[in-house]
C-alpha positions as CSV (number, residue, x, y, z in Angstrom):
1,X,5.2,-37.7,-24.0
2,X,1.4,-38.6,-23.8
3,X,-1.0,-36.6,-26.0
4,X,-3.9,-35.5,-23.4
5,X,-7.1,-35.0,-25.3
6,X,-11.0,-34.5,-24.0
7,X,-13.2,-36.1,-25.7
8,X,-16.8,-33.2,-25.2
9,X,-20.0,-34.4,-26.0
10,X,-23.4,-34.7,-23.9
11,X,-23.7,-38.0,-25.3
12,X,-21.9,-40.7,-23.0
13,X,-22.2,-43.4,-26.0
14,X,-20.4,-40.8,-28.3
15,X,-17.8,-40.0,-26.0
16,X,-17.5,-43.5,-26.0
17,X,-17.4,-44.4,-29.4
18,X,-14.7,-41.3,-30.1
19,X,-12.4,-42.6,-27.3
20,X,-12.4,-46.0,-28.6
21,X,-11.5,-44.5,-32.2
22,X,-8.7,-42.1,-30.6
23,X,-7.0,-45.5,-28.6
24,X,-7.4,-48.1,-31.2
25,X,-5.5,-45.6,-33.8
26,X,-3.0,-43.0,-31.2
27,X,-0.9,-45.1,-29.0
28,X,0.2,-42.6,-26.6
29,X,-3.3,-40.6,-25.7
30,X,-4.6,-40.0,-22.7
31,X,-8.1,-39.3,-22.9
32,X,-10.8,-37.9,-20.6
33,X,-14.2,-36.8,-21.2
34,X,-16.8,-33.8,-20.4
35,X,-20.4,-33.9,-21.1
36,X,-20.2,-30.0,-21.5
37,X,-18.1,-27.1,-21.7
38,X,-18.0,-26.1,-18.3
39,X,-16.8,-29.5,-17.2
40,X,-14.3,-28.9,-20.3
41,X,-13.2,-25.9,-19.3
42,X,-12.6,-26.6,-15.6
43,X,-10.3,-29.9,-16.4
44,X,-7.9,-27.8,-18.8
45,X,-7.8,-25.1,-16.4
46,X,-6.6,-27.9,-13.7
47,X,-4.3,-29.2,-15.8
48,X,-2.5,-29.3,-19.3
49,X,-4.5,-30.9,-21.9
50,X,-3.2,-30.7,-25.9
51,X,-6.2,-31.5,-27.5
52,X,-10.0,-31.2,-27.2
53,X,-12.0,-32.9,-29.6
54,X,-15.7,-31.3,-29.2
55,X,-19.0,-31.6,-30.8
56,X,-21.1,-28.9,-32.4
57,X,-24.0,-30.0,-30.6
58,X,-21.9,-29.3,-26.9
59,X,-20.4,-25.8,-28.1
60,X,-21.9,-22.5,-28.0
61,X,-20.4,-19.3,-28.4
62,X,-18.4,-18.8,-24.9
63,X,-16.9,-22.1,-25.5
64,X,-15.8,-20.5,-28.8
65,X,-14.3,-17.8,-27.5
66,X,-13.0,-19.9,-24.4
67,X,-11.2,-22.2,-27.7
68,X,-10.4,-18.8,-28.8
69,X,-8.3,-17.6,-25.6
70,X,-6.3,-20.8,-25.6
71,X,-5.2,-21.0,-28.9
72,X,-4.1,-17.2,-28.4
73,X,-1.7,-18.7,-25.6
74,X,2.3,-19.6,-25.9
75,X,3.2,-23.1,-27.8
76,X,3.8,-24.4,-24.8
77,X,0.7,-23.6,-23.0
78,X,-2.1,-24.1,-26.1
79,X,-4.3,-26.2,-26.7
80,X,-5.8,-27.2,-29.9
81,X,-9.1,-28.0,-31.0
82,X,-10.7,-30.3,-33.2
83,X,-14.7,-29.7,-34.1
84,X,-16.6,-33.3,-35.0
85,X,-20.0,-33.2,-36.5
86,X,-22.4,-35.4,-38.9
87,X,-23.4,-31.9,-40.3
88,X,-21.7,-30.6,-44.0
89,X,-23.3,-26.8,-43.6
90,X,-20.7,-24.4,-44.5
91,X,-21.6,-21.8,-42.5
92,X,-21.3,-23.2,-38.6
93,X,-17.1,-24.2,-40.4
94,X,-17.3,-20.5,-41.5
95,X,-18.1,-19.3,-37.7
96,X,-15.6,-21.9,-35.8
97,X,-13.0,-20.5,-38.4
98,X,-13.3,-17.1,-37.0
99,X,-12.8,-18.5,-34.2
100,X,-9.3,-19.9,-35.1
101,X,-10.2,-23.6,-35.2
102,X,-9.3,-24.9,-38.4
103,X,-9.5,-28.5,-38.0
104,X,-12.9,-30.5,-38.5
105,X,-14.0,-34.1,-38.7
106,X,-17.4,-35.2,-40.1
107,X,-18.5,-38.6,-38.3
108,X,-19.0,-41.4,-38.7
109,X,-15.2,-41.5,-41.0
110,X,-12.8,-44.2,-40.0
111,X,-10.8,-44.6,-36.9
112,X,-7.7,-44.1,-38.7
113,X,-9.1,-41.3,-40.3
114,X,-9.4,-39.4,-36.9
115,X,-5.6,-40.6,-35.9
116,X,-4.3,-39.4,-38.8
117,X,-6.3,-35.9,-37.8
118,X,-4.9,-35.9,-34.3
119,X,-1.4,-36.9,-34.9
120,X,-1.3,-34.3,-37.5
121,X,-2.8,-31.2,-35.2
122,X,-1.3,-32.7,-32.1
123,X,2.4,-33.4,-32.6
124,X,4.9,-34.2,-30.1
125,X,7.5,-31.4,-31.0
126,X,4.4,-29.0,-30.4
127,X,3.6,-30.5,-27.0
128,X,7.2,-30.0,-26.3
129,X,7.5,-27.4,-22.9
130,X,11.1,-27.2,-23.5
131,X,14.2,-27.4,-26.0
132,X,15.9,-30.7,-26.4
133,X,19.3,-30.2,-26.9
134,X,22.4,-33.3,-28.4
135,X,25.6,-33.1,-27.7
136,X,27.9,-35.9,-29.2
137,X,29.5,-37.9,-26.4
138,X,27.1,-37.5,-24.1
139,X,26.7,-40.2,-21.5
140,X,24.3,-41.3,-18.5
141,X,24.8,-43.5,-15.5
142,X,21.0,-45.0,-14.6
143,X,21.0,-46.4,-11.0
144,X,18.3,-48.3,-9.5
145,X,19.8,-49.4,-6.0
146,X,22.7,-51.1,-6.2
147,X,22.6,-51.6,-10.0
148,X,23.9,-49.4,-12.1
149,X,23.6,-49.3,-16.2
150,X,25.8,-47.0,-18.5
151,X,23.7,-45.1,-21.6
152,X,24.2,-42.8,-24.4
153,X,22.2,-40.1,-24.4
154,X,20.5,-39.2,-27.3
155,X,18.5,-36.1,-26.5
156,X,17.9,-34.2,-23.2
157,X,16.1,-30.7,-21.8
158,X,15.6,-29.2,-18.7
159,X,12.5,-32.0,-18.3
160,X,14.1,-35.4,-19.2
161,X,16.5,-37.1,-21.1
162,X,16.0,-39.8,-24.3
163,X,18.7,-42.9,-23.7
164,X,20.2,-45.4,-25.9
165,X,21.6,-48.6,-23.8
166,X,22.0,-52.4,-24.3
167,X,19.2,-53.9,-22.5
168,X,20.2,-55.1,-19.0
169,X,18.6,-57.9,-17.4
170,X,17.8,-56.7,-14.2
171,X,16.5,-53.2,-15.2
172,X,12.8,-52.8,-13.7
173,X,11.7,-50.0,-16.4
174,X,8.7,-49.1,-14.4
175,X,10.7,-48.5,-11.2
176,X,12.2,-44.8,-10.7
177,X,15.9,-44.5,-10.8
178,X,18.6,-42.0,-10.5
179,X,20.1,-40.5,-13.3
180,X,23.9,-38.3,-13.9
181,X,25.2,-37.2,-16.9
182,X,28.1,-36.6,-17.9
183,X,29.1,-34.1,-21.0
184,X,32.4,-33.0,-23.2
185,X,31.8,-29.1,-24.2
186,X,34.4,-28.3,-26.3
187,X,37.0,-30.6,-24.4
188,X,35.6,-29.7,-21.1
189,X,33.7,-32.1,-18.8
190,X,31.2,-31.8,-16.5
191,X,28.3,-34.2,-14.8
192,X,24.8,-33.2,-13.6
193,X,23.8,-35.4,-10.6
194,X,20.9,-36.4,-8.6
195,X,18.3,-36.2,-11.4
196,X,15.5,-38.5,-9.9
197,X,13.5,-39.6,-13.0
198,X,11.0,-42.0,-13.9
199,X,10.7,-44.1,-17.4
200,X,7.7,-42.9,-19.7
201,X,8.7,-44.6,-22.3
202,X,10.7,-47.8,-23.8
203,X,11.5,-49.4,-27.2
204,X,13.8,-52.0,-28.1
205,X,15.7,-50.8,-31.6
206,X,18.1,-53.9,-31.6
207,X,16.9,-57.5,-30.9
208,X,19.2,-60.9,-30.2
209,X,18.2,-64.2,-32.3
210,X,16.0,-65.5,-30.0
211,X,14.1,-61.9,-30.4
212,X,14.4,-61.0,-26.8
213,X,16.2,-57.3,-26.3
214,X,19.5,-56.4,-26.9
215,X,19.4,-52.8,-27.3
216,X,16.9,-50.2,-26.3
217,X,16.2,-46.1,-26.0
218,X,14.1,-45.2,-22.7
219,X,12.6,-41.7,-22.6
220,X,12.8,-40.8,-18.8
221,X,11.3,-37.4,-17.2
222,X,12.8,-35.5,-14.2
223,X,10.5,-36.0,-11.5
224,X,13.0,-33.9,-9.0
225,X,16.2,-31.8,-9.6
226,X,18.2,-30.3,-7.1
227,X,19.0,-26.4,-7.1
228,X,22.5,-27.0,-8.1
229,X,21.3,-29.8,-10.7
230,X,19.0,-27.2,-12.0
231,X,21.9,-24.3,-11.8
232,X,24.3,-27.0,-13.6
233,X,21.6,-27.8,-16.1
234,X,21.1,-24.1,-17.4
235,X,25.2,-23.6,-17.4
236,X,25.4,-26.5,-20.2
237,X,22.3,-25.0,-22.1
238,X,24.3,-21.8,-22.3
239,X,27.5,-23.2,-23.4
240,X,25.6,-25.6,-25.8
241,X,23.8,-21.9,-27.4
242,X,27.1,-20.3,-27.1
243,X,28.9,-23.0,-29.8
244,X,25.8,-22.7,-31.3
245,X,26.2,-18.8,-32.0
246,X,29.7,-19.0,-32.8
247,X,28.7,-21.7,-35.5
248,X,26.2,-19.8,-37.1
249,X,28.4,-16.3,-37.4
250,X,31.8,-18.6,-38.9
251,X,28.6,-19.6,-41.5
């Protein structure tokens, strides 16, 4: 999953020169800008953002309050905050603390600095909307028109699934394809169909001697799941929490 972060400042040049810090150090941002909090506000309000990393100079005390609101909100639905000044006064960190930001930057620090900052405040199992659930023996069938390419499946929630597979020449990873699954529940079987997804992300874990892929794990998302998919879906998550409750009361 992408980390989507604002970069607010009124200054284009040090919007600029944070964005470049963010992409040469996080891999998987996504980062916009806003010259004020208004424009700020409007684009998390339009969509989900994780992160805004904000000036003192751009903030006043509505945007505090507006930082204040969010935080307040569900994991799934917060976002976090990040002040970055070239000031070392005390008492504006004092305020923004009230507030409930606790993370601050002074500039100019090192990119890696800042990566290390964001990574730390912004982590993926945070930005997670959903549970991911692993099942041994979990398997996947990954269709792209007449090809089709078995997987294990690692992880998976009601959003996507993560994939283990040897790497098949004619996969096009930036294509969508049609994904079932297949799972064994306590010696019972059952498949989840017709999960049109798309591939967000891909890594090769296992390489041949000539260094080209063997074996790679593709994170896909659910762009569209049928009713019954969906009804299917939330029947193996109860199952799955079922086992786990009788686990947890034998311990």
């Amino acid at each position: 999953m992408a980390r989507n972060i604002i970069v607010m400042d009124s200054s284009a040049s040090m919007r600029r020169i944070i964005r470049t810090m963010i992409q040469a150090t996080v891999n998987d941002a996504v980062v916009s800008e806003a010259h004020n909090a208004e424009e700020a506000q409007g684009l998390i309000e339009d969509a989900r953002y994780h992160l805004v990393i904000f000036s003192r100079e751009s903030s006043n005390k509505n945007w505090l309050e507006f930082a204040q609101k969010r935080l307040a909100l569900p994991e799934a639905q917060r976002t976090n905050f990040i002040l970055f000044t070239s000031s070392k006064k005390q008492d504006y960190f004092e305020e923004i603390r009230r507030y409930g930001i606790q993370e601050r930057i002074i500039i100019p620090c090192a990119p890696t600095e800042l990566g290390e900052l964001i990574i730390k405040t912004c982590t993926h199992f945070a930005m997670r909307a959903s549970r991911r659930y692993s099942i041994h023996d979990t398997s996947a069938s990954l269709a792209q028109g007449s090809s089709s390419f078995s997987a294990e499946v690692i992880n998976f929630s009601e959003g996507g699934a993560l994939c283990e597979l040897d790497a098949p020449a004619q996969f096009n990873w930036f294509m969508p394809l049609m994904i079932s699954l297949e799972f064994n529940i306590d010696g019972v079987k059952s498949k989840v169909a017709g999960l049109y997804s798309s591939a967000r992300r891909l890594s090769v874990i296992e390489s041949n001697s000539d260094y080209s892929p063997k074996r790679i794990r593709l994170a896909c998302t659910f762009v569209t799941v049928p009713e019954e998919s969906k009804k299917q879906l939330s029947e193996v998550f109860r199952l799955i929490e079922k086992q786990e409750g009788q686990i947890g009361d034998e311990a």
